[in-house]
C-alpha positions, -999 to +999 in steps of 0.1 A: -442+463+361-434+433+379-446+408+352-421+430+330-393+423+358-402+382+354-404+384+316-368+396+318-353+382+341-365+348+324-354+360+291-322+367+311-318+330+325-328+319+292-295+332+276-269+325+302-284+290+299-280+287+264-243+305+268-234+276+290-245+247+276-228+261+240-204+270+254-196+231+266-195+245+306-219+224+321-246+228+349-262+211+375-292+187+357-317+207+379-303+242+359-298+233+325-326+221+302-331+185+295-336+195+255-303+205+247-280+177+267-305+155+254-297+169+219-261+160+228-266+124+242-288+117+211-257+132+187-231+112+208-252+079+204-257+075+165-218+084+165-209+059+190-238+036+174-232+042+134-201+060+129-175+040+148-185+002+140-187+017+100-150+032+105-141+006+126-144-018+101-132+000+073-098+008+089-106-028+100-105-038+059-080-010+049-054-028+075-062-063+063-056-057+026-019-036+030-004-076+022-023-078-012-011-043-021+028-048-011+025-084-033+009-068-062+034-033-061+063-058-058+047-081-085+050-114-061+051-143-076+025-161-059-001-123-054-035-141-061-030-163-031-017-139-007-050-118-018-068-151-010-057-150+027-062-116+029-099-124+025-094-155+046-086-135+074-110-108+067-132-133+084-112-151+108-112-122+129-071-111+111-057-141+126-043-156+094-029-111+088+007-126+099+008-147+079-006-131+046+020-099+060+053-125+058+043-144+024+041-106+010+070-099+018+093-117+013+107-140-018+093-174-022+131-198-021+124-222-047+102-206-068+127-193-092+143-225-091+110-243-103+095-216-128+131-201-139+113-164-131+110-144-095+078-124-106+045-129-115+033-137-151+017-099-156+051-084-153+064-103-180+032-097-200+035-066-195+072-064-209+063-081-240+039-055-255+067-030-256+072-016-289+101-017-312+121+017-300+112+005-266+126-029-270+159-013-288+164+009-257+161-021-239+191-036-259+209-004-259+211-003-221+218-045-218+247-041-242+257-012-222+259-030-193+271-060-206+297-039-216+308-026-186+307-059-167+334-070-192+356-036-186+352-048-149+361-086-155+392-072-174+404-049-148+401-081-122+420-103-149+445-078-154+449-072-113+453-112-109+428-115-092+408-139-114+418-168-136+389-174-152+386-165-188+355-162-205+346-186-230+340-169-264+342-135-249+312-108-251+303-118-289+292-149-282+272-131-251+254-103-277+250-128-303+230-153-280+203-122-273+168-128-290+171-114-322+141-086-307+163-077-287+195-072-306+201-034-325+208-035-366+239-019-366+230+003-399 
């Protein structure tokens, strides 16, 4: 009967050990079972070991190219260099980041004055496969616009607040549009 008593009494300990260490109470080393927190230390290791440095340097790599993607969603002028010292300072530790961060954002001062355009060559690439109807929509809303800039420049004329006439008025101003982009008027 007494070995009976042992067996379960053991089998007793056995589950209020388990119950505590799942149940993330801990125990004096001398009560709980090596196996299980060295289940746990093992677990917490490879995490600390694999897991972090990988995500580390991906969030590392995901910070590193936000420049590149804020220079290629605002079609910058000058986007393959800036993704050029994003890699740069991929490997210099992010210490060129500022830098790449600052060029991205913000408008290069002579470069419209040099190349005549503020954006990069794709987004005029990209605006000269349009086709026809989208090209006389295109005209439709210029010549809309052009239109209401000289409503505008009338009202200020006729409040005297200009004195500046326009040289040939808006005629000259449609006529000088690339004949793509001008509407047949039949």
């Amino acid at each position: 009967m007494k070995q009976q008593k042992c067996g379960a009494s053991t089998l007793h300990v056995t589950r209020i050990v388990w119950f505590v260490s799942l149940s993330g109470m801990t125990l004096p080393a001398f009560a709980a079972g090596a196996g299980v927190q060295g289940v746990i230390a093992e677990v917490i290791s490879w995490v600390v070991l694999i897991v972090s440095p990988v995500f580390t340097l991906w969030a590392f790599w995901k910070v590193h190219i936000v420049p590149e993607l804020m220079a290629e969603k605002r079609q910058h002028p000058q986007k393959e260099a800036i993704k050029v010292l994003c890699l740069l300072s991929l490997f210099f530790g992010g210490l060129l980041w500022p830098l790449a961060w600052l060029w991205a954002y913000t408008k290069p001062v002579f470069y419209r004055a040099s190349y005549g355009r503020d954006k990069h060559d794709d987004y005029y690439a990209e605006e000269s496969h349009l086709s026809d109807t989208d090209k006389q929509q295109a005209a439709l809303v210029m010549r809309d616009q052009i239109a209401d800039l000289q409503r505008k420049l009338t009202a200020i004329e006729g409040a005297g607040a200009l004195n500046v006439s326009v040289a040939g008025g808006g005629a000259s101003c449609l006529s000088s549009l690339p004949s793509s982009m001008r509407l047949s008027s039949g």
